[in-house]
NUGUNU-341631 format. One record per residue (C-alpha): x, y, z; residue number from 1. Coordinates in steps of 0.001 Angstrom, whole numbers. Example, Ala and Ser with C-alpha at 12.3 -4.5 7.8 and 13.67 -1.06 7.14 Angstrom:
BEGIN
<node east="12300" north="-4500" up="7800" num="1"/>
<node east="13670" north="-1060" up="7140" num="2"/>
***
This chain:
BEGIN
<node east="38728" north="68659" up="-99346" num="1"/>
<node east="35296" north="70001" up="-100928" num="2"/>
<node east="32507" north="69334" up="-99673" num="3"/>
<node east="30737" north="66292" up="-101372" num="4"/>
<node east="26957" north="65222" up="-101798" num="5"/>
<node east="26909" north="61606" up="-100066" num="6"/>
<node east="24089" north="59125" up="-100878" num="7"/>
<node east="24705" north="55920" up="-98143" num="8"/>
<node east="22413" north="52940" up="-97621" num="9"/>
<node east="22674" north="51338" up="-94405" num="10"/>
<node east="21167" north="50735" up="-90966" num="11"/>
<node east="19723" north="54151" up="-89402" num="12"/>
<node east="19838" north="51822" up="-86210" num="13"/>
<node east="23190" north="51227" up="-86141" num="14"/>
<node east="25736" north="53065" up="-83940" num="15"/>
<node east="28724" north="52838" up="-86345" num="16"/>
<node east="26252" north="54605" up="-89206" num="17"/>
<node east="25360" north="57059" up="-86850" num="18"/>
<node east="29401" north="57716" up="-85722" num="19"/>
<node east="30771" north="57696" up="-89338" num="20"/>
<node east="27797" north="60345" up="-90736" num="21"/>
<node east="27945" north="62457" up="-87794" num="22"/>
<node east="31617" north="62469" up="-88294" num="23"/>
<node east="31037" north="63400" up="-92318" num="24"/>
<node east="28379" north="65826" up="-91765" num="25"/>
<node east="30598" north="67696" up="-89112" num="26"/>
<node east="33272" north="68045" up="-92158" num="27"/>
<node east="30768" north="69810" up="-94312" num="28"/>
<node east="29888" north="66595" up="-96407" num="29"/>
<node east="26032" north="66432" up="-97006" num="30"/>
<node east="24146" north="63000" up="-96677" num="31"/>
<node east="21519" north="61229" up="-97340" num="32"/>
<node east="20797" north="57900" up="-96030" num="33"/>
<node east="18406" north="55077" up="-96603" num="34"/>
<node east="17781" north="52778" up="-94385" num="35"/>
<node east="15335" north="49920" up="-94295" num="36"/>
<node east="14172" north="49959" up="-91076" num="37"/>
<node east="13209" north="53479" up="-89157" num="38"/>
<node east="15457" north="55225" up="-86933" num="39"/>
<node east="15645" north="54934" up="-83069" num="40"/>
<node east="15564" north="58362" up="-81809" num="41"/>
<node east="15967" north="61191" up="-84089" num="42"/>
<node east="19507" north="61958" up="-83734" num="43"/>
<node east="20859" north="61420" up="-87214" num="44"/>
<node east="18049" north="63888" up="-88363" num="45"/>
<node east="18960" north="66345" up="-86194" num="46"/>
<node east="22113" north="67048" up="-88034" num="47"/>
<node east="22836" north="69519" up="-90012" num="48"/>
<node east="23122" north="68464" up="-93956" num="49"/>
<node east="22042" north="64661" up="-92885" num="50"/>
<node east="18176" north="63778" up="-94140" num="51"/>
<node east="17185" north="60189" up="-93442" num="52"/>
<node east="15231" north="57962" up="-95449" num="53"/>
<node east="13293" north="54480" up="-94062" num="54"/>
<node east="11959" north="52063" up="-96323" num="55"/>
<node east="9675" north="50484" up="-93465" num="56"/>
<node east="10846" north="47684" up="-93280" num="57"/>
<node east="9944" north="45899" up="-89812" num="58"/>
<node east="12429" north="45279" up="-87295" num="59"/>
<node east="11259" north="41262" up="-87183" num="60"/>
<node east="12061" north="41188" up="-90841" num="61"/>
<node east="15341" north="43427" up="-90823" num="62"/>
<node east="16898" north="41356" up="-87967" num="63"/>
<node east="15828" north="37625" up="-88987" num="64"/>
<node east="17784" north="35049" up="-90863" num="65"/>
<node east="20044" north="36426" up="-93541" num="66"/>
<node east="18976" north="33206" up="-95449" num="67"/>
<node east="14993" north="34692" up="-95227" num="68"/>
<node east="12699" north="34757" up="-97752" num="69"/>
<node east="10855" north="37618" up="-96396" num="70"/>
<node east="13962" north="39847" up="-96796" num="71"/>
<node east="12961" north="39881" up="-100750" num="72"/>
<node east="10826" north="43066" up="-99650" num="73"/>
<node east="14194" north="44758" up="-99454" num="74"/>
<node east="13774" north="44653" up="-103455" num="75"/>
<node east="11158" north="47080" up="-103200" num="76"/>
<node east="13686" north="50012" up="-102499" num="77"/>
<node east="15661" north="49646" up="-106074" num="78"/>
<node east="13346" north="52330" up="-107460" num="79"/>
<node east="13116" north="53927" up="-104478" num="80"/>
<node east="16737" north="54472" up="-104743" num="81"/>
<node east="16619" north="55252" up="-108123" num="82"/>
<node east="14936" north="58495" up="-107375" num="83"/>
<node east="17082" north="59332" up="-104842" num="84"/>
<node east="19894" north="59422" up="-106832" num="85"/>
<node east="18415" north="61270" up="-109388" num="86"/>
<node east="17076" north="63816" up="-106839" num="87"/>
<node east="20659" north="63778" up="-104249" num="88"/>
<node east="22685" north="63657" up="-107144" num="89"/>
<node east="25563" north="62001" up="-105177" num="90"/>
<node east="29189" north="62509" up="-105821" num="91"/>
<node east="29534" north="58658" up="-104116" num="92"/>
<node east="27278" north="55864" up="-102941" num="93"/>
<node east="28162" north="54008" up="-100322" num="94"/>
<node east="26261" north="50615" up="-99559" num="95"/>
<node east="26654" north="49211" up="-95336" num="96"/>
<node east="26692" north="45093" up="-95899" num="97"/>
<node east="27083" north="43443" up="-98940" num="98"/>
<node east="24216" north="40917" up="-98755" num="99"/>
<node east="21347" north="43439" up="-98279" num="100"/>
<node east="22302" north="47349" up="-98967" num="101"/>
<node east="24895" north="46578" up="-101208" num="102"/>
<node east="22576" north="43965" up="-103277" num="103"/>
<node east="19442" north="46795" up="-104099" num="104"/>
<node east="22329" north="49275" up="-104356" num="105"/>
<node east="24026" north="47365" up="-107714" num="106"/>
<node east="20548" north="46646" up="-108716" num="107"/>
<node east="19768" north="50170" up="-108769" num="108"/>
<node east="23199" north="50722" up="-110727" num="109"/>
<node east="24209" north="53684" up="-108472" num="110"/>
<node east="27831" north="54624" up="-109094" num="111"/>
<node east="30182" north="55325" up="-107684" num="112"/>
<node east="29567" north="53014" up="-105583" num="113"/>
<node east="31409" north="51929" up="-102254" num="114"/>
<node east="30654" north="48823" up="-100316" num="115"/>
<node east="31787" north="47962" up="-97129" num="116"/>
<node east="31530" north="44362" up="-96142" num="117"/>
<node east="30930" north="44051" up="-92245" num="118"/>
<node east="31569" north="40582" up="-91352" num="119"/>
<node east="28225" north="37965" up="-91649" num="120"/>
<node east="27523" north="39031" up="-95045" num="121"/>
<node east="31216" north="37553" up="-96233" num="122"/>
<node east="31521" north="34986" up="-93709" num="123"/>
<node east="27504" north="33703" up="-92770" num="124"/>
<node east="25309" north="34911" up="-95900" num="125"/>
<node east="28042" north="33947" up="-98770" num="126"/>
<node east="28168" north="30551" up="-96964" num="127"/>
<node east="24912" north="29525" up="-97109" num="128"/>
<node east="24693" north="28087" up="-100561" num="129"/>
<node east="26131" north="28308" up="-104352" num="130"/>
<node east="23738" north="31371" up="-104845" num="131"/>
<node east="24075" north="33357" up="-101484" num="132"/>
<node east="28036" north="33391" up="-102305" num="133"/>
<node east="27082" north="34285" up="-106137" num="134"/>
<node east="25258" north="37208" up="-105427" num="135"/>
<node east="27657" north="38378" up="-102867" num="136"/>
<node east="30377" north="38174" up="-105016" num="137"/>
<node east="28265" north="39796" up="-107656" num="138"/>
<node east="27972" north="42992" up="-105494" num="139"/>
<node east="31649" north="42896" up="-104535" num="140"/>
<node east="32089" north="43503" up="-108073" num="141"/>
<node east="29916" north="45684" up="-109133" num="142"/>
<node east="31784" north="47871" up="-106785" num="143"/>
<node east="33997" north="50785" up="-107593" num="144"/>
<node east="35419" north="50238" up="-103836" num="145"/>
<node east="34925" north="47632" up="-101336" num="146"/>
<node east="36107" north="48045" up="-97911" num="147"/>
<node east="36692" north="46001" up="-95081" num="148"/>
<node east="37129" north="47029" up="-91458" num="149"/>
<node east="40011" north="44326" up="-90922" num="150"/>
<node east="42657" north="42353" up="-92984" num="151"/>
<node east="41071" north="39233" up="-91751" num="152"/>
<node east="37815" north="40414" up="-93037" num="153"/>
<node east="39357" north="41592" up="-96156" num="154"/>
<node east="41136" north="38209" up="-96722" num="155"/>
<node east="37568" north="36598" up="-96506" num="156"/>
<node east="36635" north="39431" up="-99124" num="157"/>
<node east="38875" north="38155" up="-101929" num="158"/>
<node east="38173" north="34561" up="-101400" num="159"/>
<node east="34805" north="35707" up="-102778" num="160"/>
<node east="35461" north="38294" up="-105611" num="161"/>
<node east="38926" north="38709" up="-107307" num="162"/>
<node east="38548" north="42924" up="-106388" num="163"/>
<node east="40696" north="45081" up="-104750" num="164"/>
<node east="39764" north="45764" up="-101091" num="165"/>
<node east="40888" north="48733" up="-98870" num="166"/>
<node east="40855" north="48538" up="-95105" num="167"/>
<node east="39388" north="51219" up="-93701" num="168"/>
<node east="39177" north="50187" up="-89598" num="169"/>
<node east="36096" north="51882" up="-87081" num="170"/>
<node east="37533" north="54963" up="-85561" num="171"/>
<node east="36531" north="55397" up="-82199" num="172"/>
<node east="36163" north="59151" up="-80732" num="173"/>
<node east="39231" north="59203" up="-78112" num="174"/>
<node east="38592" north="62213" up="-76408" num="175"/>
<node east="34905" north="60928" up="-75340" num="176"/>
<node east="36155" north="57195" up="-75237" num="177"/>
<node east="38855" north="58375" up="-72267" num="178"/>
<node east="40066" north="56496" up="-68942" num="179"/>
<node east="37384" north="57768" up="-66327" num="180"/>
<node east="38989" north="60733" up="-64399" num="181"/>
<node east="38927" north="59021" up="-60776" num="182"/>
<node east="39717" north="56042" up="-59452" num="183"/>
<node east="37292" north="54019" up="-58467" num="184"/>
<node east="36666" north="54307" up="-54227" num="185"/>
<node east="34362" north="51527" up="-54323" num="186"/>
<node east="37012" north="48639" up="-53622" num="187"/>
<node east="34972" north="46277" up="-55771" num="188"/>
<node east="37125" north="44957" up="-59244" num="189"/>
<node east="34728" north="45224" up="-62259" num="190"/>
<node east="34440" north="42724" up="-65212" num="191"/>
<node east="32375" north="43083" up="-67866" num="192"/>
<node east="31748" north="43542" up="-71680" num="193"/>
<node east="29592" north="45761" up="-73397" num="194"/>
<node east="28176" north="43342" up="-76124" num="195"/>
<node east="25190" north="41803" up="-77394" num="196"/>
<node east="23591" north="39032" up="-75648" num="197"/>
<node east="23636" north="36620" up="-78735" num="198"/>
<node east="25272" north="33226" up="-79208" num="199"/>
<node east="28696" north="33993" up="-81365" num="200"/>
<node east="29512" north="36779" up="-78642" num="201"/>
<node east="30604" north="34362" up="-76237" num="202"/>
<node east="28947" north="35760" up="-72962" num="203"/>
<node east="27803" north="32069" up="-71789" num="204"/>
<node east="31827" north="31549" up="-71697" num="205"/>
<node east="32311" north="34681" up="-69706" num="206"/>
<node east="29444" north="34009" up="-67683" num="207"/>
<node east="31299" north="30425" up="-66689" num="208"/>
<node east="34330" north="31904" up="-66173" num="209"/>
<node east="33527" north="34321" up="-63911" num="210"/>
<node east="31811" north="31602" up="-61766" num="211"/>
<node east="35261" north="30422" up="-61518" num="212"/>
<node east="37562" north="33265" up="-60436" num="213"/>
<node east="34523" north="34131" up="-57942" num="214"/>
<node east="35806" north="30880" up="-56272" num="215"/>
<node east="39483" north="30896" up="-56734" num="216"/>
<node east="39922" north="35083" up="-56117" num="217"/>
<node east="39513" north="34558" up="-52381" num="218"/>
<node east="37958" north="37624" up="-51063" num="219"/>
<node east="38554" north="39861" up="-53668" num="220"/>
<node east="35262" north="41805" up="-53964" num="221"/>
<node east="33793" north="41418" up="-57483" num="222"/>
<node east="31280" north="42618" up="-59863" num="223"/>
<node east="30106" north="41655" up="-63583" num="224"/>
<node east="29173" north="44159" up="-65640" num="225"/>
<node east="26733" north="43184" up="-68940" num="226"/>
<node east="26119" north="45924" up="-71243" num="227"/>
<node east="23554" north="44953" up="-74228" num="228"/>
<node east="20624" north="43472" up="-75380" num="229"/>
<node east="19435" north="40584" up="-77400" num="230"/>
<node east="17828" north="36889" up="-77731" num="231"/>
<node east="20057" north="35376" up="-75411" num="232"/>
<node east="18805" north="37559" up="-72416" num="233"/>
<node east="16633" north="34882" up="-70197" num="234"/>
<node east="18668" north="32326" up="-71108" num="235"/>
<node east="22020" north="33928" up="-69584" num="236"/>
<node east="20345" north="35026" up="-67013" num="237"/>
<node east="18944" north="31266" up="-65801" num="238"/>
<node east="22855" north="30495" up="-66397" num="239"/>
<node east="23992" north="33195" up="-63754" num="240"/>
<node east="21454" north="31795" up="-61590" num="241"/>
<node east="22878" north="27915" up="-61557" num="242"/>
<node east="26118" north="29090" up="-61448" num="243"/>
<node east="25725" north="31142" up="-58676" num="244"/>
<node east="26448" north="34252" up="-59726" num="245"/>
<node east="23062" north="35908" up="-59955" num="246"/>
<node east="24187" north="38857" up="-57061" num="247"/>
<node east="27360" north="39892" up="-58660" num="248"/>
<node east="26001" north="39954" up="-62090" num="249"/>
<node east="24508" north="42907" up="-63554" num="250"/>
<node east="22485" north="42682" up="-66635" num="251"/>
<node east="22366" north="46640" up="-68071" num="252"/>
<node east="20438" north="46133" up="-71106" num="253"/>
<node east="20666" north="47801" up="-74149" num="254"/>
<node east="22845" north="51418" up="-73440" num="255"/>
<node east="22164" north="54261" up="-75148" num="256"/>
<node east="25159" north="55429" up="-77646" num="257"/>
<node east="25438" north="58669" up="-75967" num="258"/>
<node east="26799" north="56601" up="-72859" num="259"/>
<node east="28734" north="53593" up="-73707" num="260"/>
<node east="31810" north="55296" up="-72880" num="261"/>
<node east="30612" north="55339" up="-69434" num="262"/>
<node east="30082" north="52061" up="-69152" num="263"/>
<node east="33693" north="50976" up="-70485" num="264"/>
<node east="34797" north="53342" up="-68176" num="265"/>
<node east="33272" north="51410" up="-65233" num="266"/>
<node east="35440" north="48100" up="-66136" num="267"/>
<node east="38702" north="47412" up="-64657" num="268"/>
<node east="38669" north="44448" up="-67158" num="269"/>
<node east="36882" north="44053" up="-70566" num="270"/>
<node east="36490" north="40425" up="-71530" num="271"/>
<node east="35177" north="39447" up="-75078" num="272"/>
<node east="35794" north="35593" up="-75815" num="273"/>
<node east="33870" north="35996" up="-79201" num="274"/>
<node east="33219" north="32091" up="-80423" num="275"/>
<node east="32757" north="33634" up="-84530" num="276"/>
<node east="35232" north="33961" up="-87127" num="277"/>
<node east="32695" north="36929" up="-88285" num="278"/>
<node east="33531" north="38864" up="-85058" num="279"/>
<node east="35666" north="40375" up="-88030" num="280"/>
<node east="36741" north="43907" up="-85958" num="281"/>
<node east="35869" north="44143" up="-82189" num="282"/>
<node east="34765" north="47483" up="-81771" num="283"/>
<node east="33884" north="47600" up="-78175" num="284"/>
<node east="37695" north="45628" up="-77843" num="285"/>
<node east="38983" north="48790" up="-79407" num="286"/>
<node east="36470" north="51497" up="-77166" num="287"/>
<node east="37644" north="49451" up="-74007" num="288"/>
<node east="41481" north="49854" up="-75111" num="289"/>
<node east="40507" north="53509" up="-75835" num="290"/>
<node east="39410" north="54293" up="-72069" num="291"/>
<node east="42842" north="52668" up="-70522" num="292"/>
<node east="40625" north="49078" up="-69604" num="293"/>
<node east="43052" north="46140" up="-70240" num="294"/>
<node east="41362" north="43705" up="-72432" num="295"/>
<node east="40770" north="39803" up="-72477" num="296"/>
<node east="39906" north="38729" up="-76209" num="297"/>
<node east="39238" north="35176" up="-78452" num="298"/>
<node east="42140" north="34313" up="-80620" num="299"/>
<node east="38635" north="34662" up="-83267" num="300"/>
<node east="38638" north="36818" up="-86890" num="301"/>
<node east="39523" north="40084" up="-86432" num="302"/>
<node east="39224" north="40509" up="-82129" num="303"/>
<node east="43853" north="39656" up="-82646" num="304"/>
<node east="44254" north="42375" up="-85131" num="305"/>
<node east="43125" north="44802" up="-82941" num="306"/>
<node east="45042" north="44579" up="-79888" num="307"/>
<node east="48902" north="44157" up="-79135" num="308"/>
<node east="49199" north="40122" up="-77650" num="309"/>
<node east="50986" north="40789" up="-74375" num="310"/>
<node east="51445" north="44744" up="-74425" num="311"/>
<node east="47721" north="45511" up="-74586" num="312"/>
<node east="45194" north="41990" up="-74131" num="313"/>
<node east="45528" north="38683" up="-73210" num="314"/>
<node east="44278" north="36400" up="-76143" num="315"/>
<node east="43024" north="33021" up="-75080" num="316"/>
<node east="41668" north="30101" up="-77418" num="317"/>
<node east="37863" north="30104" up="-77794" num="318"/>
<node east="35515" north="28410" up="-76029" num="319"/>
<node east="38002" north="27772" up="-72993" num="320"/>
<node east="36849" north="27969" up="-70337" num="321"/>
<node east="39933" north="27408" up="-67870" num="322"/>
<node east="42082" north="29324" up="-69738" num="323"/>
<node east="39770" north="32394" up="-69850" num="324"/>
<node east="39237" north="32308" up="-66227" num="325"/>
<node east="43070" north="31917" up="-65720" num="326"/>
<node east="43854" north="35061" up="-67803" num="327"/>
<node east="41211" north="37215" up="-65438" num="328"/>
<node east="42611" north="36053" up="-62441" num="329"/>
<node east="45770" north="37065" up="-63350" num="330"/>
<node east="44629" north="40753" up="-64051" num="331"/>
<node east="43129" north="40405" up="-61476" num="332"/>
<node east="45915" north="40039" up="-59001" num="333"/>
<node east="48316" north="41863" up="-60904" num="334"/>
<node east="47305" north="45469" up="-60273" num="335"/>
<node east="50509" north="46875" up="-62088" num="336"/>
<node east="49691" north="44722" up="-65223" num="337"/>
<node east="46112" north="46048" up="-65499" num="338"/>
<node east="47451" north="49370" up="-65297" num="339"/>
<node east="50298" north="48922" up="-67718" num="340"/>
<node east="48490" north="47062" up="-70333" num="341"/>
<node east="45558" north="50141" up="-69616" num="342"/>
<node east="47894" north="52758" up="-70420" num="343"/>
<node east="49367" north="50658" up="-73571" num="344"/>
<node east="45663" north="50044" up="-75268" num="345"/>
<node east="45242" north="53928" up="-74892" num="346"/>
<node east="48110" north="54858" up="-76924" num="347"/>
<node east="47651" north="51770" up="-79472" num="348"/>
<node east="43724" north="53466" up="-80242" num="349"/>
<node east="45206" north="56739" up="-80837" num="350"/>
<node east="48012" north="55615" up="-82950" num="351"/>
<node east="45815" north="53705" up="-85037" num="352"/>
<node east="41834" north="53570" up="-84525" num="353"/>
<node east="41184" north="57378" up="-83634" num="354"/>
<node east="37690" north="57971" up="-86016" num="355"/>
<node east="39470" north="61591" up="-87408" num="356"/>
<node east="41816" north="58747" up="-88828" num="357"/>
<node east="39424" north="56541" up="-90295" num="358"/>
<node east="37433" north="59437" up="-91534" num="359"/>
<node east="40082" north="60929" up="-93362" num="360"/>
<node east="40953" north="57760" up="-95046" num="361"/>
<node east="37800" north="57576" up="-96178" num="362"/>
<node east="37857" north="60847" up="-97451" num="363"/>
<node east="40560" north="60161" up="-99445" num="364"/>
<node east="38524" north="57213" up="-101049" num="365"/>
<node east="35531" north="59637" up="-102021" num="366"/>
<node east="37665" north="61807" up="-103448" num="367"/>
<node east="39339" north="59644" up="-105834" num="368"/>
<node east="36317" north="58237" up="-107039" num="369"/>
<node east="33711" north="61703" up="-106860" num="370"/>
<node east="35481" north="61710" up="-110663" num="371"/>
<node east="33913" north="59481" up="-111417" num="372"/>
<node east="30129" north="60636" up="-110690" num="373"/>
<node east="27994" north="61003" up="-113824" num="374"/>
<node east="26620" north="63289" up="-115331" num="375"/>
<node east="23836" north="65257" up="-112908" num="376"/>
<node east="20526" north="63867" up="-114659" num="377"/>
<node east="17410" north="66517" up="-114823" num="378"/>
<node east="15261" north="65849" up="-112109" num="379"/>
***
């Protein structure tokens, strides 16, 4: 297709933002994006035909209650992107989060306009009160597209405006997110997630549940694996410590993007028991199925959609404890099973999450609606 002239709002922080535009920039599209908070690192900026704009926002206002006040400074960028689209002249807008990008986006009247809902701005934001869900549903249709990353998600979507919503899923990049090349020689079995460390992620459950199959795997030699930051950091750690699992726990902190795929291809076993129905996709579910790593997930939003039941994860009932520690243990001491269900999540991410997928679909979208840009205005 030609190349278009892409105007996106959405968080320069964010390593899905940075995956889809290096993905569009490496097809020729050109794009600018506004974000309100600055960049870490200067990777998007190093791309060719990607500039990057930051409103300057501060990172303790950006990442603070949806329901805050202080995010009304986020008002301050509808003239800011006013300009821009008179200077970019896009051929599509696309807004990242319906409560915040997508809100100054419709404000500024940008068309055509995309917006992708993400997950707490349908299910967290639009439930805080009559007016939260009002201007939600406001943005959903003011939208020429909305998009959701899941059918759960996009079920959630229509309960708020009566607009048609496309599903257009995360890609992953399956030849970087590939099973490791050797087997491990170590003879310890790895655990682990790659998540952050805040509340509706669960990790207090894995954390529990690991204390039990340490006692019930006999002397199977085991290690957990923690990949993230976030609030909950001191407090999970004081949990490892009382449950006695401080040595074989391994706290890795925030990763870099450019190595996450090492770290899923550490695990032997990825557990996410997600406790939020806005867990709406899973991505690190579907970059652990992508490296061959059998997968333990929450029957919670979208974490079901994304996996085969039985052929590629285990799916146990939130918050459970027992039954998320008996589905480990069984991996656990079923070598063939890990292996099987490994193999099965690889070919279920290239069948239907690969990102050249996901891209083109949303290629597709951009092109149907680039007819409907207006008219270049004079600068």
């Amino acid at each position: 297709m030609r190349s278009l002239r892409l105007l996106w709002m959405g968080n320069a922080a964010s390593s899905h933002t940075e995956r889809w535009i290096a993905a569009l920039a490496s097809r020729g599209h050109r794009v600018t994006l506004y974000s309100f908070t600055d960049p870490v690192g200067d990777f998007l900026s190093r791309l060719p035909g990607v500039d990057v704009e930051s409103g300057g926002v501060s990172a303790g206002v950006a990442y603070g209650s949806d329901g805050s006040v202080r995010k009304a400074v986020y008002l301050k960028a509808v003239p800011r992107l006013v300009r821009l689209r008179r200077i970019v002249q896009p051929d599509v807008c696309h807004a990242h989060y319906a409560s915040s990008y997508g809100v100054v986006s419709a404000l500024a009247g940008l068309r055509p306009l995309v917006v992708s809902i993400w997950g707490a701005d349908v299910y967290t934001t639009a439930s805080r009160s009559m007016l939260h869900r009002r201007i939600v549903s406001y943005v959903l249709r003011k939208a020429d597209a909305v998009l959701s990353t899941s059918e759960t998600m996009r079920r959630r979507g229509l309960e708020l405006a009566d607009v048609r919503i496309s599903v257009v899923p995360f890609g992953v990049d399956t030849s970087r997110f590939a099973p490791r090349s050797t087997t491990s020689e170590s003879g310890v079995l790895t655990v682990g997630a790659v998540k952050s460390l805040e509340s509706k992620y669960g990790i207090d459950e894995l954390l529990s549940a690991f204390a039990l199959v340490k006692r019930r795997a006999g002397d199977t030699r085991l290690r957990l694996l923690i990949a993230g930051g976030g609030s909950q950091r001191e407090e999970l750690g004081r949990l490892a410590m009382s449950l006695g699992i401080e040595g074989e726990t391994h706290f890795l902190g925030s990763v870099p993007n450019a190595r996450v795929h090492e770290i899923h291809q550490e695990l032997d076993i990825g557990v996410y028991p997600s406790t939020d129905e806005s867990e709406s996709f899973g991505v690190s579910v579907v970059e652990s199925q992508s490296c061959g790593v059998a997968v333990i997930v929450t029957r919670v939003g979208g974490l079901p959609e994304v996996v085969r039941e039985g052929v590629t994860a285990m799916v146990v009932e939130k918050r459970n404890t027992e039954e998320l520690a008996s589905a480990i243990l069984q991996l656990i001491r079923d070598p063939l099973l890990r292996r099987k269900m490994g193999t099965a999540g690889r070919e279920h991410i290239i069948e239907r999450y690969d990102l050249n997928q996901s891209v083109a679909r949303l290629e597709s979208i951009y092109s149907t609606l680039s007819g409907l840009s207006p008219t270049p205005e004079s600068p």
